[in-house]
C-alpha positions as CSV (number, residue, x, y, z in Angstrom):
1,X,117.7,79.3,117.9
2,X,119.5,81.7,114.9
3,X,120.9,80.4,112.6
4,X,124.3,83.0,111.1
5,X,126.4,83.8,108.8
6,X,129.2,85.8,109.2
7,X,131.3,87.2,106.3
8,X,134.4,89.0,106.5
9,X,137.9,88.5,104.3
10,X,140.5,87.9,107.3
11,X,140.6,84.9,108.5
12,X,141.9,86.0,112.1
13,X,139.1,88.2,112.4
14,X,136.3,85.8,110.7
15,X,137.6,83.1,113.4
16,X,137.1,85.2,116.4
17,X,133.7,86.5,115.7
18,X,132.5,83.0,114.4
19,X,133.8,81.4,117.7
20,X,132.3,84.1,119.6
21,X,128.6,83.6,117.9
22,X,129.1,80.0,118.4
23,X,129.5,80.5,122.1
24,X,126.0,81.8,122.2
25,X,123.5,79.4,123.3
26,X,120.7,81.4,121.4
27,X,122.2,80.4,117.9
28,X,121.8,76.8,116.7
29,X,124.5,77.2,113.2
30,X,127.0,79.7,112.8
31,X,129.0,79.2,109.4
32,X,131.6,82.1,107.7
33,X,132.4,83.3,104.0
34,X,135.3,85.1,103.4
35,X,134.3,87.3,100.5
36,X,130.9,88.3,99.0
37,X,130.8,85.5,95.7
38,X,130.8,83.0,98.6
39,X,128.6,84.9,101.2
40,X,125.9,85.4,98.3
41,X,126.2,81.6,97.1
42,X,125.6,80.4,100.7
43,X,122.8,83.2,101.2
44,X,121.1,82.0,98.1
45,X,121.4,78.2,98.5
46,X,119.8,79.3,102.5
47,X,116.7,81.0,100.9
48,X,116.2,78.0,98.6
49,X,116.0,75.8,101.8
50,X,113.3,78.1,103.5
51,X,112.6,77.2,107.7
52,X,115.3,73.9,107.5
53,X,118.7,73.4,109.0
54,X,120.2,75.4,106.2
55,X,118.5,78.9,106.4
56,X,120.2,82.0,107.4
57,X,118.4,84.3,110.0
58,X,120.8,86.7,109.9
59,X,124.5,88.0,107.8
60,X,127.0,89.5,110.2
61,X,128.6,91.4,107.7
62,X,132.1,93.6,107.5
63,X,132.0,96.3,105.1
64,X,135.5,96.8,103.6
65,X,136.2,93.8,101.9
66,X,137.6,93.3,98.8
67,X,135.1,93.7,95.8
68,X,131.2,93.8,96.8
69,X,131.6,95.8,100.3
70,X,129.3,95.0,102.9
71,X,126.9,97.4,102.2
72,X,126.8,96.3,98.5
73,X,125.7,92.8,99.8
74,X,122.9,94.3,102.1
75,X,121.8,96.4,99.2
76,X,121.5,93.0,96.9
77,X,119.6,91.1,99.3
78,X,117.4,93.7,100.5
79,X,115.9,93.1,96.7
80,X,114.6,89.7,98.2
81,X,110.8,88.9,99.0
82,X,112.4,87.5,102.7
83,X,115.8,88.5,103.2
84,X,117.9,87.3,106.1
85,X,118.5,90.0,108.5
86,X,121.8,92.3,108.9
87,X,124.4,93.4,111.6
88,X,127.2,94.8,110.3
89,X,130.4,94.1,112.3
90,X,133.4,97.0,111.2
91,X,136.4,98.8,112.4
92,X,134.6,102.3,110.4
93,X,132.5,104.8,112.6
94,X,131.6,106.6,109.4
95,X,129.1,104.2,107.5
96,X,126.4,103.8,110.3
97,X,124.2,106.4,108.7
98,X,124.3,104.4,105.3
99,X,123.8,101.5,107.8
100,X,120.8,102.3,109.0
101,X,119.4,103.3,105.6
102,X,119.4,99.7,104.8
103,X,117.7,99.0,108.0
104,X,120.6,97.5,109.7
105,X,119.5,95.6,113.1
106,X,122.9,96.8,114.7
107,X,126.4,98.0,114.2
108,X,129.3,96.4,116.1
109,X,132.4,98.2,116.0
110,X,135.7,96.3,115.8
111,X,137.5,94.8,117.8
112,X,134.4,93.1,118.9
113,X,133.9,93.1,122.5
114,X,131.6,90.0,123.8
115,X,128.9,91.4,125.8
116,X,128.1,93.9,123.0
117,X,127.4,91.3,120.6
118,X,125.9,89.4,123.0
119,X,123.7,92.5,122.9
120,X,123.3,92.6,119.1
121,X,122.3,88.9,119.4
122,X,119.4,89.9,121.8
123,X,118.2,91.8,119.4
124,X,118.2,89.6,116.2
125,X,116.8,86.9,118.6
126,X,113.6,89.6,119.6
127,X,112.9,90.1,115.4
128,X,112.9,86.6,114.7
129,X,110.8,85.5,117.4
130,X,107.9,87.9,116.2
131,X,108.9,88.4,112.3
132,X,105.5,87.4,111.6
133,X,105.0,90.7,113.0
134,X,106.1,94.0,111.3
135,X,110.0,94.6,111.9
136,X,110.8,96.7,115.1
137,X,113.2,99.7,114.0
138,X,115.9,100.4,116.4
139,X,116.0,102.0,119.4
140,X,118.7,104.8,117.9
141,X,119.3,106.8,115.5
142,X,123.3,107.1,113.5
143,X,124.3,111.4,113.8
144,X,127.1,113.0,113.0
145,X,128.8,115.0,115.2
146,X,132.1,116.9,114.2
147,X,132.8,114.0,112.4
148,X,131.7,111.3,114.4
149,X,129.1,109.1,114.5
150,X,126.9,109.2,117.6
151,X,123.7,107.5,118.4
152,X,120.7,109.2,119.2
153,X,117.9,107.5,121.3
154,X,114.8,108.3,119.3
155,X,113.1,108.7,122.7
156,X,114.8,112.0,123.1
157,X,114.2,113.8,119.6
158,X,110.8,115.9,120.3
159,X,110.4,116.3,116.9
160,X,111.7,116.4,112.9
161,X,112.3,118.8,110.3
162,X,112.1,119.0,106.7
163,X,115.1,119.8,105.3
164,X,115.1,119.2,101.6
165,X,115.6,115.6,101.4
166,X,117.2,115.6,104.8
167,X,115.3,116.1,108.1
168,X,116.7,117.7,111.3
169,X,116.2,116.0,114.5
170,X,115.3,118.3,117.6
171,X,115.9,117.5,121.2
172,X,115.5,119.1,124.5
173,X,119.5,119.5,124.3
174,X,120.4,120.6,120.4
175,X,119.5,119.7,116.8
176,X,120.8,117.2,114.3
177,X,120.6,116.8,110.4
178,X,120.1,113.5,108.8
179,X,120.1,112.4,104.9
180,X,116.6,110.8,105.2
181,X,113.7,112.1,104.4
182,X,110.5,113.3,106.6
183,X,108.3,111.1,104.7
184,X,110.2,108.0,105.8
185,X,110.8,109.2,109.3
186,X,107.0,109.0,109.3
187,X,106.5,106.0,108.2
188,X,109.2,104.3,110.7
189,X,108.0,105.9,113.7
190,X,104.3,106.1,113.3
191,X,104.3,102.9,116.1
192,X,106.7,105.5,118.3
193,X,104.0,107.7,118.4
194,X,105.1,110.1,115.9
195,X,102.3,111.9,114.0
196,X,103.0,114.2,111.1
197,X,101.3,117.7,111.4
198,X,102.5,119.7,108.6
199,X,104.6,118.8,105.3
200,X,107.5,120.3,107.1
201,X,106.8,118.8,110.4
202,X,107.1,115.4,112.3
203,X,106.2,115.4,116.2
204,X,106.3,113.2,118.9
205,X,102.9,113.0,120.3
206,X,103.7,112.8,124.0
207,X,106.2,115.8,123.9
208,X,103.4,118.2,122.5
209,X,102.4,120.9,125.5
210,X,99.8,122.9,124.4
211,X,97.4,122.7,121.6
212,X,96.5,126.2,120.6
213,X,93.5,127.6,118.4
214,X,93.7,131.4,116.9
215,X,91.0,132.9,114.4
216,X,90.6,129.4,112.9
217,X,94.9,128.3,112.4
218,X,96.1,125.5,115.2
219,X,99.2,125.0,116.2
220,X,101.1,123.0,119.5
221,X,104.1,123.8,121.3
222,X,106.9,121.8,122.2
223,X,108.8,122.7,124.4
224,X,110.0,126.4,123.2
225,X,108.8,125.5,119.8
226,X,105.6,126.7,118.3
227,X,104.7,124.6,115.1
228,X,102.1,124.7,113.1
229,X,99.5,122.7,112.0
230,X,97.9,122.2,108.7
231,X,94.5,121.7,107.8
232,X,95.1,118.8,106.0
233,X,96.6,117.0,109.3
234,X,94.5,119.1,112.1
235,X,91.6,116.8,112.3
236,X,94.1,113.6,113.5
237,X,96.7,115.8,115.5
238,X,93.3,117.1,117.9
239,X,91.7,113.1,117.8
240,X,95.5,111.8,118.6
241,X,95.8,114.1,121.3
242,X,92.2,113.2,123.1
243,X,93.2,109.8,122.9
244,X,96.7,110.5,124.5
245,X,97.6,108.6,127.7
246,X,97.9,111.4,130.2
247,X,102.1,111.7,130.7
């Protein structure tokens, strides 16, 4: 049972979502703040009472609001040793990348529809039941796309590419760029199965075709790709693939 908070600063639209989450059997308490001086007061008095009646599992948050934005408050309590976790709930496409930076469990577009988040719900309900656990990251990825925001299953990119401090995502159908680095791509999707094989490189294990040896230099393919692999990474990319569940 989840215990919420929701924070946005209209009223109409505070009511509905708050009566929506309350119509969820899956959350015991569902209380609302209108602005972020209250939000962060009720967040802070929640993480004083720990495990009890009072805690907050989880902030629905909008982001324009007046003063602290949404994403100001996620940034603020992302400095705490166990901080509640986030959905933000908006009318703006254009802040999902941001969104996921700050490890967002989901991002619910206005005007919120029921059975999506009934489905955002599911998810908090699936971290909190194992957040003694390391935290799941989500099934998508934010992209932008001639201006808009798309998500991209991560079980379709094959594999990454440093860009600077960007990386660009490939897939069987295209490529896209994203302001996040290879070295944390690696680090979130190391449970995925992704396994770095060069400083400029990032590969999804099961999509690798063929291993290839030449006058002492390896390198796989994937798919039309060839990539190479570095010394420094070869030994782990050959004992990764030996241990890889036939597809």
């Amino acid at each position: 049972m989840l215990r919420v908070l929701a924070v946005d600063d209209e009223a109409p639209a505070l009511e509905e979502l708050l009566y929506l989450l309350r119509s969820d059997p899956r959350i015991r308490s569902a209380e609302g703040a209108t602005g972020a001086t209250e939000a962060l007061r009720l967040i802070g008095a929640a993480l004083e009472a720990g495990e009890g009646d009072q805690g907050v599992d989880v902030v629905f948050l909008d982001i324009h609001m007046a003063g602290l934005t949404g994403l100001d408050i996620a940034r603020l309590l992302a400095g705490f040793a166990r901080p509640p976790l986030i959905v933000f709930v908006t009318a703006h496409e254009g802040f999902a990348v941001q969104a996921f930076d700050l490890k967002a469990v989901d991002y619910v577009l206005k005007p919120v529809r029921g059975e999506r988040l009934a489905e955002a719900v599911r998810r908090v309900a699936e971290l909190v039941s194992g957040r003694s656990a390391t935290v799941q990251e989500p099934d998508q990825i934010p992209v932008e796309l001639g201006g808009v925001t798309r998500f991209l299953a991560i079980d379709d990119i094959t594999y990454a590419e440093a860009q600077g401090d960007y990386a660009r995502l490939h897939t069987a159908r295209g490529s896209h760029l994203v302001r996040i680095p290879l070295t944390t791509l690696e680090e979130r999707w190391r449970s995925r199965g992704f396994v770095r094989i060069h400083r400029s490189h990032l590969v999804a294990l099961d999509r690798i075709d063929e291993l290839r040896l030449d006058a002492g230099s390896m390198s796989v393919r994937v798919g039309d790709a060839e990539l190479p692999v570095s010394r420094r990474h070869a030994r782990t990319v050959r004992d990764r693939l030996l241990r890889r569940s036939p597809r």
